[in-house]
C-alpha positions in Angstrom: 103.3 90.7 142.5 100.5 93.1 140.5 97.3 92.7 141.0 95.4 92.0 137.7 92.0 93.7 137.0 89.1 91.6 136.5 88.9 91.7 132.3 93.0 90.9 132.6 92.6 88.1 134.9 89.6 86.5 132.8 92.3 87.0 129.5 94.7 84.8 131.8 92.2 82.3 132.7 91.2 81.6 129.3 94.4 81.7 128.0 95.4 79.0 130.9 92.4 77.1 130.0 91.9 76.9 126.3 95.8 77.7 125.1 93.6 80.5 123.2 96.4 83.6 122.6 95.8 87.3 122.9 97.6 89.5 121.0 97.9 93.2 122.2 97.9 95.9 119.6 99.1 99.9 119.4 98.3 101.7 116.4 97.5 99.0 114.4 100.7 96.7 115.2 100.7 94.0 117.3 103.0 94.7 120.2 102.7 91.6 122.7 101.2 88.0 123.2 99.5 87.1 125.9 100.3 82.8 125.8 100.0 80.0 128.5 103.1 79.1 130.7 103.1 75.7 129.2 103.0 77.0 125.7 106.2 79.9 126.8 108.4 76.5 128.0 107.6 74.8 125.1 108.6 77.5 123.0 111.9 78.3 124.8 112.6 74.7 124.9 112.5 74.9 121.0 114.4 77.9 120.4 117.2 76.1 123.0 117.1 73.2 120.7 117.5 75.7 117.4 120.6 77.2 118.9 122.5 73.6 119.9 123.7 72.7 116.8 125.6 69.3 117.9 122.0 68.5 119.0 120.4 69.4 115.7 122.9 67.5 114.1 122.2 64.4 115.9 118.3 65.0 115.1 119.2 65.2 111.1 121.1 62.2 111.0 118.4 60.1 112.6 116.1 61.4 110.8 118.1 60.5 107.3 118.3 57.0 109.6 114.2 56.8 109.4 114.3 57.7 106.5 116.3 54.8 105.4 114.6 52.6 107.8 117.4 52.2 109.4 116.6 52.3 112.7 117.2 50.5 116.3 114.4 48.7 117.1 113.9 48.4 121.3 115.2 44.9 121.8 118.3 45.8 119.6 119.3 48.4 122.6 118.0 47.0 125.6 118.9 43.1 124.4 115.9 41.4 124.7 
């Protein structure tokens, strides 16, 4: 594990704490984001769902369902 320095570990802190991002730069040119775990698993979890395309499918066709109203309501699936 590194050690942080104290201005790096306030970045993290805030970054944990307010989901604001830091973005590094070099020359002029951003090079690297500093974002919160949460926000890194969110975006992974996205980029997984980009890349499944049987699963991408499935979203399109319900949402041309919704769009037809032609949804399930809750007592349709579960009976009640």
């Amino acid at each position: 594990m590194i050690e942080l320095p104290a201005e790096a570990k306030e970045l993290v802190s805030e970054c944990e704490l307010t989901g604001r991002r830091t973005f590094f730069q070099r020359n002029g040119r951003a090079v690297a984001v500093l974002i919160s775990h949460d926000e890194y698993l969110a975006l992974r979890e996205t980029i997984e769902i980009a890349n499944d395309a049987p699963l991408r499918e499935k979203i399109a066709a319900a949402e041309e369902d919704a769009a037809r109203n032609a949804v399930m309501l809750p007592e349709d699936l579960f009976g009640e």
